[in-house]
C-alpha positions in Angstrom: -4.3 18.0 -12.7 -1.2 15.8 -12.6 -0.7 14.5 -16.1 1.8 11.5 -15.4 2.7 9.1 -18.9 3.6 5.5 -18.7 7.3 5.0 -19.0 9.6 1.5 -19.1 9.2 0.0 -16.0 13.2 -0.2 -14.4 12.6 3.6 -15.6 9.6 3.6 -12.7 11.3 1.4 -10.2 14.6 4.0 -10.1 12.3 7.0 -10.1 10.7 5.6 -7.2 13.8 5.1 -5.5 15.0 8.5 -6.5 11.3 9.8 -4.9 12.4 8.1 -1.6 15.7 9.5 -1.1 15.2 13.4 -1.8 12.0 13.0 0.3 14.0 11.5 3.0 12.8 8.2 3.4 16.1 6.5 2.5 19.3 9.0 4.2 22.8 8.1 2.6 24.6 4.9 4.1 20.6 3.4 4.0 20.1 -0.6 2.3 17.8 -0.6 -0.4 15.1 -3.5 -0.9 17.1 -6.8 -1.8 16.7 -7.2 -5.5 14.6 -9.8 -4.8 12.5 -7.8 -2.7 12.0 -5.7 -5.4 10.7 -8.3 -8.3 8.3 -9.7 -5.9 7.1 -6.0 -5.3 6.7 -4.9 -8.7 6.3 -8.1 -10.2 9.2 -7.5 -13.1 12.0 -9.8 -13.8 15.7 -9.6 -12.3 16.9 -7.9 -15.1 14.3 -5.3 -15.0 15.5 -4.3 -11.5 18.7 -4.8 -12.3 18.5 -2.5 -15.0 17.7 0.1 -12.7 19.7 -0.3 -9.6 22.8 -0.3 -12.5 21.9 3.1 -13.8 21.2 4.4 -10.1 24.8 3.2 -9.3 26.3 4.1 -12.4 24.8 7.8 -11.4 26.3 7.7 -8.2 23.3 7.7 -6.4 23.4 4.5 -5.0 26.9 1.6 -4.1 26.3 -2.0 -4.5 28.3 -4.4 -2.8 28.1 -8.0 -3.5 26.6 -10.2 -1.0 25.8 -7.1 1.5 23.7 -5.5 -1.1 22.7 -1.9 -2.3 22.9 1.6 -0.2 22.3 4.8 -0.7 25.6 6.6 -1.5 27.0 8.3 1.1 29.4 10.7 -1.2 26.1 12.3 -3.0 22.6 12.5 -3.3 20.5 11.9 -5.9 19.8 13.8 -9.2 16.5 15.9 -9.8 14.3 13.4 -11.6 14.7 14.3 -15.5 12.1 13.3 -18.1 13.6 10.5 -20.2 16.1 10.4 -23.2 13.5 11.6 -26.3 13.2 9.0 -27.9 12.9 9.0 -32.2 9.0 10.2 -32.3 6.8 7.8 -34.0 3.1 8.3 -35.4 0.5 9.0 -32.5 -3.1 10.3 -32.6 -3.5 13.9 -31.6 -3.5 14.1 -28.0 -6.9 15.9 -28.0 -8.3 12.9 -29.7 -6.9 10.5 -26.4 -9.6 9.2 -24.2 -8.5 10.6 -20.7 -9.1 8.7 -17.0 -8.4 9.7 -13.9 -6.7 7.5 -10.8 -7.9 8.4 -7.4 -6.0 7.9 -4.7 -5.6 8.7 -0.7 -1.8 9.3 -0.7 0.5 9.3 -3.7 3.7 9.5 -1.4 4.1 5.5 0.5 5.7 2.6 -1.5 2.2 0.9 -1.6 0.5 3.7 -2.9 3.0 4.1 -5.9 3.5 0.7 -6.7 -0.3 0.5 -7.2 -0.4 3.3 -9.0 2.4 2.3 -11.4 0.3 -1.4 -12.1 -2.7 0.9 -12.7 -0.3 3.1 -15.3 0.8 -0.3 -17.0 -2.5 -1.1 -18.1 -2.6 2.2 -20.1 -0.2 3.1 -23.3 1.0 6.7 -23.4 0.2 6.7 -27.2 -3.6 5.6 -26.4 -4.5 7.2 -23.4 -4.1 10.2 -21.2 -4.0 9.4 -17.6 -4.6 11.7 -14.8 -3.6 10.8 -10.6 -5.0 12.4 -7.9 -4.0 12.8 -4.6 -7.1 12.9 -2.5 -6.1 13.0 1.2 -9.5 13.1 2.8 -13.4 12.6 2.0 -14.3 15.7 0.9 -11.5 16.0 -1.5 -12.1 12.9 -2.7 -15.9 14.1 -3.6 -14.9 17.0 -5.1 -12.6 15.3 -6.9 -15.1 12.5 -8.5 -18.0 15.4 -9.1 -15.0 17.6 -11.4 -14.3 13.9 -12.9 -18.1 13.6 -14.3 -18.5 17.1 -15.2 -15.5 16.9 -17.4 -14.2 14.8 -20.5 -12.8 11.8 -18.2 -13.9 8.6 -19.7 -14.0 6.7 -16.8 -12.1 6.5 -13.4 -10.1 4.0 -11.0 -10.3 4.6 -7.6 -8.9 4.0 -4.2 -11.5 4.7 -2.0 -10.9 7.1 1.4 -11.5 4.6 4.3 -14.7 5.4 5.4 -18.2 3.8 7.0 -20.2 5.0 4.5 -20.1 5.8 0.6 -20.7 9.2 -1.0 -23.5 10.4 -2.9 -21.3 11.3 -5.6 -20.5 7.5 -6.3 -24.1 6.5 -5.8 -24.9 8.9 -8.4 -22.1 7.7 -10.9 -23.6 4.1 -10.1 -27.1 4.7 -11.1 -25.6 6.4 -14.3 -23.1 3.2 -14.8 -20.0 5.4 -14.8 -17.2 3.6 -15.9 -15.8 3.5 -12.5 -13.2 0.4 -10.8 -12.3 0.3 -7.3 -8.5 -1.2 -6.4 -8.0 -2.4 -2.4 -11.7 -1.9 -1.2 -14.9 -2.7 -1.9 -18.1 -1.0 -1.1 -21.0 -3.1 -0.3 -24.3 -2.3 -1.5 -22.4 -0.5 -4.3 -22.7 -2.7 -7.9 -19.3 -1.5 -9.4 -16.1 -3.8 -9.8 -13.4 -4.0 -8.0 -10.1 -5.3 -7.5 -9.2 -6.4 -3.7 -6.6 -8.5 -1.9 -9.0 -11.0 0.4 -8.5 -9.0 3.7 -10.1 -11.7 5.8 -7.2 -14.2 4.7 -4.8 -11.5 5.7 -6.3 -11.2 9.5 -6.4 -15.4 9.4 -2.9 -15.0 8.3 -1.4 -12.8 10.7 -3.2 -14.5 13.5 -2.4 -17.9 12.5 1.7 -17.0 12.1 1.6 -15.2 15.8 -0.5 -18.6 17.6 2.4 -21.0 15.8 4.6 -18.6 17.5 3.1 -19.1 21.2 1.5 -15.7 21.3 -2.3 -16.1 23.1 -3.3 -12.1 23.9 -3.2 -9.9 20.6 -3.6 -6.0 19.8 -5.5 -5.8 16.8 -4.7 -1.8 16.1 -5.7 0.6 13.8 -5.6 4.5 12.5 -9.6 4.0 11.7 -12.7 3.0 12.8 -12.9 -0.7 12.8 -16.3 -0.8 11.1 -14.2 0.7 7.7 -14.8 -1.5 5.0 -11.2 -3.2 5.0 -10.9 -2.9 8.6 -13.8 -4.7 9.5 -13.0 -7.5 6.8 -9.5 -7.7 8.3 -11.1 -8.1 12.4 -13.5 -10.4 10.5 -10.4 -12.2 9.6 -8.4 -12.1 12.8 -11.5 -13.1 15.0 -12.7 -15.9 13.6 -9.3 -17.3 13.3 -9.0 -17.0 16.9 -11.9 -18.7 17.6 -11.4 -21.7 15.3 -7.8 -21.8 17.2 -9.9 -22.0 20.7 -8.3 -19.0 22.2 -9.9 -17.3 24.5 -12.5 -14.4 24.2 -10.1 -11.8 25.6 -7.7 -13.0 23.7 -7.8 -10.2 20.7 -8.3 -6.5 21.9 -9.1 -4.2 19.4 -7.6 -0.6 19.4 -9.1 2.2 17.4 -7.9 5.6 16.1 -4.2 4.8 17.2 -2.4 8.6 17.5 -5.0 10.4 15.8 -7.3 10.9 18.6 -5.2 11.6 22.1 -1.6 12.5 22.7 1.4 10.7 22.1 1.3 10.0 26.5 -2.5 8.6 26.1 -0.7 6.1 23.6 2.5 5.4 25.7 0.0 4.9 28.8 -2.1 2.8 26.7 1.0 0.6 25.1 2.2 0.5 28.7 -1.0 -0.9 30.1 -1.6 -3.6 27.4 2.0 -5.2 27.5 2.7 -4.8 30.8 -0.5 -5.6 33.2 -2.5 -7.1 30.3 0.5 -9.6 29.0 -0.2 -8.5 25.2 3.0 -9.8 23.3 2.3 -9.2 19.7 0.4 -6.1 18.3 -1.7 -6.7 14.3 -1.5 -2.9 12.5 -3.7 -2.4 9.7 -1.7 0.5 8.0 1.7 1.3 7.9 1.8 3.8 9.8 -0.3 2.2 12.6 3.3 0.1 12.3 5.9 2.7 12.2 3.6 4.5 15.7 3.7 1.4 17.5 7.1 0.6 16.6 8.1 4.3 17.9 6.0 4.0 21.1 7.2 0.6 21.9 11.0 2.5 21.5 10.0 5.2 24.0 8.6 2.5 26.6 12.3 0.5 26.5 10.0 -2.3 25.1 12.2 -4.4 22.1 10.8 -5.4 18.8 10.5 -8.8 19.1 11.9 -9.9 22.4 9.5 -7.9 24.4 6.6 -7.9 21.4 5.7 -8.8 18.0 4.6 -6.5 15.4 3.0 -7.4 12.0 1.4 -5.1 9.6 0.0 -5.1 6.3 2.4 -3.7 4.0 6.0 -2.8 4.1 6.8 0.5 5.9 9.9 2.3 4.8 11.7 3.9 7.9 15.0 5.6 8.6 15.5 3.5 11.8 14.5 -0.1 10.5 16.0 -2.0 7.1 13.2 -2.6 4.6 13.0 -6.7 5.6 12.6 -6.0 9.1 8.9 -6.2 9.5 6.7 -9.6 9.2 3.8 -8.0 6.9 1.3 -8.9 4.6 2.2 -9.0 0.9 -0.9 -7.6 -1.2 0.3 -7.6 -4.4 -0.5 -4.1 -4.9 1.0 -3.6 -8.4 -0.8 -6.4 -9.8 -3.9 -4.8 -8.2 -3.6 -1.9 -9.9 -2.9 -3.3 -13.3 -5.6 -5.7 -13.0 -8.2 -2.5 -11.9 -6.6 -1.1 -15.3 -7.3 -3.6 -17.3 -11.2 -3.8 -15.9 -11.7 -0.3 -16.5 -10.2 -1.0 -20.5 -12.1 -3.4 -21.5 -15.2 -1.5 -20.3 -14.2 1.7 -22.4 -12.9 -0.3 -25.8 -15.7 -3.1 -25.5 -18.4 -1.3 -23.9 -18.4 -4.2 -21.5 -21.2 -3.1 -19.1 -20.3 -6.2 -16.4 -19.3 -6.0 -13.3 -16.1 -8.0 -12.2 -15.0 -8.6 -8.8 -11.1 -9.8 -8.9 -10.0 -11.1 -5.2 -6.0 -11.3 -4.8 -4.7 -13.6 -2.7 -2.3 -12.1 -0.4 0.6 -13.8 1.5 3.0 -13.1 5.1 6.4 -12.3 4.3 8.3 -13.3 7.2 11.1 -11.1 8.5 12.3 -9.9 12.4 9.5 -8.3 13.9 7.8 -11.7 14.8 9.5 -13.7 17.2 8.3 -17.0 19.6 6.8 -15.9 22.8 9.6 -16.3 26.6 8.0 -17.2 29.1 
């Protein structure tokens, strides 16, 4: 079990910059997120991120230039993440003594997954509580994981649900017990438990609403999963009805499941081909990010251009070697504010045996960059 403390958080925003590079999702001579960019993502100040973009430059991991920005440094790369300075050790109750939780989660790895899971962190001093993550990677894991959870001293848990149709019988069980249990991103109907979401059906209205100012009438709405998924379907719920109250034709949105999970990469190329080329689709919706970063390499292979040829939004940022970071129109969820706000929920249920359920909804918002362009006829 990963034991992972909360720490300052320009001390977070470097270390996931550090995370990025020596996994090789920034190469030297790469831009970093404008500073701005950054304070809207983790919801800090300027100086917070200025704080740490100075003491990744002053390390030589990183050379800022003004008015062009920051980039990784071409002359080294970065530093093994160290633990911070010890600071002078003040009274703290004995670790054993700590209530302990445990965050759940599909994926630690994206910049979507760790910004959550830092806003979840926030919500939790290191001198109060122990905090556990957990990468879960698939359904069965993620069941396995929530049984050890219950059988074990964690006091409650925060989860980020595998994308799935149905639930588990391990979280019906730990309803009918009232668990302390928050979900973060997606809720499970017919399960009584809180949650923290960003209103996926705005996002769909969003994106659609963004490509039909833009001239765009035939749409791919695409997607790694099954589009009756719980945030799928809210998200085609979305994107439909928009359509509709736009008066766009039926055929208007097609709907593409189980994009390069289920054929080859030709069945996809063929596919791409046949939907931008004899069915006149000029702007593709992907749910996940790397729906995005698949359809942006596809669309690469086929000669077709990002946007002059087709528009691409997605929900989220991707983080690529071939595109900057403000290259992709996406939806904004607020995802460390999700987090911290799951973290909070799941406090207040374990220090004031607050047995409600609270359902928080987060408005998200399309940040507009070069993916998205007006539809040439």
């Amino acid at each position: 079990m990963a034991n992972i403390m909360n720490q300052p958080m320009y001390q977070r925003i470097k270390e996931d910059i550090l995370h990025q590079i020596q996994s090789g999702l920034l190469s030297p001579g790469d831009k970093l997120p404008t500073e701005y960019q950054l304070m809207e993502h983790y919801q800090v100040s300027r100086i917070t991120v200025s704080k740490a973009l100075s003491e990744l430059k002053n390390e030589g991991v990183i050379e800022r230039f003004p008015n062009r920005g920051s980039f990784v440094s071409r002359l080294q790369t970065a530093p093994a993440l160290a633990p911070e300075t010890k600071q002078p050790e003040e009274p703290v109750r004995s670790l054993e003594h700590l209530p302990e939780i445990a965050c759940i989660m599909p994926t630690v790895r994206d910049l979507f997954s760790m910004s959550m899971m830092n806003g979840v962190l926030s919500a939790f001093p290191q001198n109060e509580y122990i905090c556990h993550i957990f990468q879960s990677q698939n359904p069965q894991a993620e069941n396995y994981m929530l049984k050890r959870c219950m059988e074990t001293d964690i006091s409650g848990i925060i989860l980020f649900p595998q994308d799935q149709p149905f639930f588990s019988n391990e979280l019906l069980t730990m309803n009918l017990q009232k668990y302390p249990l928050v979900l973060m991103d997606r809720y499970l109907p017919r399960l009584n438990t809180s949650y923290v979401i960003a209103d996926n059906q705005k996002a769909g209205e969003l994106c659609v609403r963004h490509l039909y100012e833009l001239g765009h009438q035939r749409i791919a709405f695409v997607t790694a999963s099954n589009r009756n998924t719980f945030s799928v379907k809210r998200r085609l719920d979305g994107v439909l009805s928009t359509a509709e109250s736009l008066n766009m034709p039926e055929s208007a949105i097609q709907v593409v499941e189980h994009i390069g999970c289920a054929h080859e990469t030709s069945y996809y190329q063929e596919l791409v081909n046949r939907l931008v080329r004899e069915e006149k689709v000029t702007a593709f919706i992907a749910t996940e990010c790397n729906s995005c970063v698949y359809l942006d390499e596809l669309c690469a292979s086929l000669k077709l251009d990002i946007p002059k040829d087709v528009s691409l939004v997605c929900f989220d940022s991707p983080m690529t070697k071939t595109r900057n970071p403000d290259f992709y129109t996406h939806i904004n969820q607020s995802e460390y504010l999700m987090g911290q706000e799951a973290g909070l929920l799941l406090r207040k249920r374990l220090e004031q045996n607050d047995m409600g359920v609270y359902h928080k909804v987060i408005n998200p918002s399309l940040e507009v960059y070069h993916s998205t362009a007006s539809v040439v006829f």
